[in-house]
N, C-alpha and C positions, 0 to 999 in steps of 0.2 A: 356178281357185281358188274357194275356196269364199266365198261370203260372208260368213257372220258372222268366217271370218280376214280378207277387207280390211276391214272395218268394225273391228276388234282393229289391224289394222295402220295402219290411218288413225286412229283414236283414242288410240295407242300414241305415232303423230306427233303429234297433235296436243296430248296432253298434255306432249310434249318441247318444241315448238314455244311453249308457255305457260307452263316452266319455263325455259327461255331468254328469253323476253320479260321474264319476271320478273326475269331473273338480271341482265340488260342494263340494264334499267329503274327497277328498284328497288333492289336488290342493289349492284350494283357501286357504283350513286353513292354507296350510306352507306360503301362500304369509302372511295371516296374521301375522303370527309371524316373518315373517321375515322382518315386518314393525316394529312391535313391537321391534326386537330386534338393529333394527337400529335408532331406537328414543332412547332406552335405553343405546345404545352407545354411541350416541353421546350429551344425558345427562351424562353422566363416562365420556365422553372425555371433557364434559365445566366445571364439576367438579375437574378435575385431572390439568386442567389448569388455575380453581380459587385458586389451592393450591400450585402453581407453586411462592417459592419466587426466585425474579432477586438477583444479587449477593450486587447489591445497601443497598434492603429492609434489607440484612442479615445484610450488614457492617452499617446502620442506629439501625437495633438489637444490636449489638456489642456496638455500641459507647452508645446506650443509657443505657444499662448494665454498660459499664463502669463508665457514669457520675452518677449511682446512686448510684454503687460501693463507688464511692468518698463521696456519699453525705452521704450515712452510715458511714463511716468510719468518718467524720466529725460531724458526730451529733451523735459520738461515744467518739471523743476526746472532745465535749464539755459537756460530763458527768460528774460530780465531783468524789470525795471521800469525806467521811463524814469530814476528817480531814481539806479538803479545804474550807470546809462552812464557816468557819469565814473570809478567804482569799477573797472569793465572796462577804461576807457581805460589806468588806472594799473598793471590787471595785466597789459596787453597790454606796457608800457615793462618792467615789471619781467619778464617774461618774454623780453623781446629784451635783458636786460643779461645772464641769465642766460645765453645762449649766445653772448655778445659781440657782439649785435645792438646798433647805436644807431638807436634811432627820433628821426629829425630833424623830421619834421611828421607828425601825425596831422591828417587833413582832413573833416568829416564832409559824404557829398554831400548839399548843400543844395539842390540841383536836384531830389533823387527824396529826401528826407531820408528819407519813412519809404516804406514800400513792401509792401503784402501778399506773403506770402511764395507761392509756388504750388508747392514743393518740400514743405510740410511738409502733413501732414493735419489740421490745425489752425489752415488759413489764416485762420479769420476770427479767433482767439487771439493768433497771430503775428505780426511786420511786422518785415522787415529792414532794419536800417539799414545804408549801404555806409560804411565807412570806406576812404582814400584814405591810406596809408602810405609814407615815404621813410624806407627803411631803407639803412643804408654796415655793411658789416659783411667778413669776409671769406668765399670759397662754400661752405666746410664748414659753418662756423657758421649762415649762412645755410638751408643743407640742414637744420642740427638743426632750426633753431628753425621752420621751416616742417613738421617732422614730430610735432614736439612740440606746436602750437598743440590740438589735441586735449586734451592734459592740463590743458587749464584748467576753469574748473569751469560754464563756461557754452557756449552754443551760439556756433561760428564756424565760417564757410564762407570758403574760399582763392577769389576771383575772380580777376580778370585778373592777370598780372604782367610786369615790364618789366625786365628790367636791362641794365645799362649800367656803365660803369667812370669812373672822373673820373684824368685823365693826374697830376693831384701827386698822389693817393692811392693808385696803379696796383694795389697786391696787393688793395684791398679792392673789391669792388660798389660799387653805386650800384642799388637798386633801386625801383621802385614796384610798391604792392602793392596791391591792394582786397580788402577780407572785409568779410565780413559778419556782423553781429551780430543777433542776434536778439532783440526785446522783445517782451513780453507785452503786448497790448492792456488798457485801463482796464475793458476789459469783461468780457475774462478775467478780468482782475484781479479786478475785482467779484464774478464768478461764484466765482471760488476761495474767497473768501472765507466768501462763505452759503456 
């Protein structure tokens, strides 16, 4: 063979040999990353479009803000003042004649008399008072007026209950009952006020 052909063909090699090193070396790693960074775009882009709200989802935001709005503002006006407590007491009797409930003892517990509430978000506004109730009534009636306590105009919660039947009165109950009333603190109060 002639020389200047191996010298063509070792140089032929050789420039292959440095377009491979290249390819290996330089070359490939950017394709690498340049998968890399088109997978990582376009997780950024499925994420940027999982956080995309329509204008629907915002005005569903809105309204549902608003109706809790109200329901605070509701379960705000149905707080007392200390002074209304006896005004409750009387609509809570008038409410048990209504479905031929007779309330025989209201008992306010004097042990926990007032109580922060930890039900409402407004604890430190709120404080429950437990009332202690001995209602004789028969269980229909007793059913209503237990599902109608809701329709009063202030906040009551149904605690424990007990019944029992007394043998000379047999068709009617005998029950005990605790709810609970809710009053506005004097500091709430205050703040309502300003």
């Amino acid at each position: 063979m002639n020389e200047s052909l191996k010298i063509l063909i070792i140089a032929v090699l050789g420039l292959l040999a440095v377009c491979l090193c290249w390819f290996l070396f330089m070359y490939r790693p950017e394709i690498v990353k340049l998968r890399n960074l088109k997978s990582e775009t376009g997780q950024l882009l499925a994420r940027i479009q999982s956080l995309r709200v329509t204008d629907a989802q915002v005005d569903d935001l809105e309204k549902g803000v608003e109706q809790l709005q109200k329901e605070i503002a509701k379960k705000q006006a149905g707080l007392l003042l200390k002074e209304d407590l006896h005004s409750a007491v009387q609509q809570i009797q008038k409410h048990g004649k209504r479905y031929g409930v007779k309330l025989q003892k209201i008992i306010p517990d004097y042990d926990k008399l007032i109580a922060t509430t930890e039900e409402s978000q407004v604890a430190e506004a709120a404080m429950a008072l437990t009332l202690h109730l001995k209602l004789r009534s028969k269980y229909k009636n007793f059913g209503r007026f237990l599902e109608k306590l809701d329709d009063l105009p202030f906040l009551i919660s149904v605690g424990e209950l007990t019944l029992g039947y007394d043998e000379q009165s047999f068709p009617e109950l005998v029950a005990l009952l605790d709810v609970q009333v809710f009053l506005r603190s004097e500091d709430a109060a205050l703040k309502a006020v300003l």
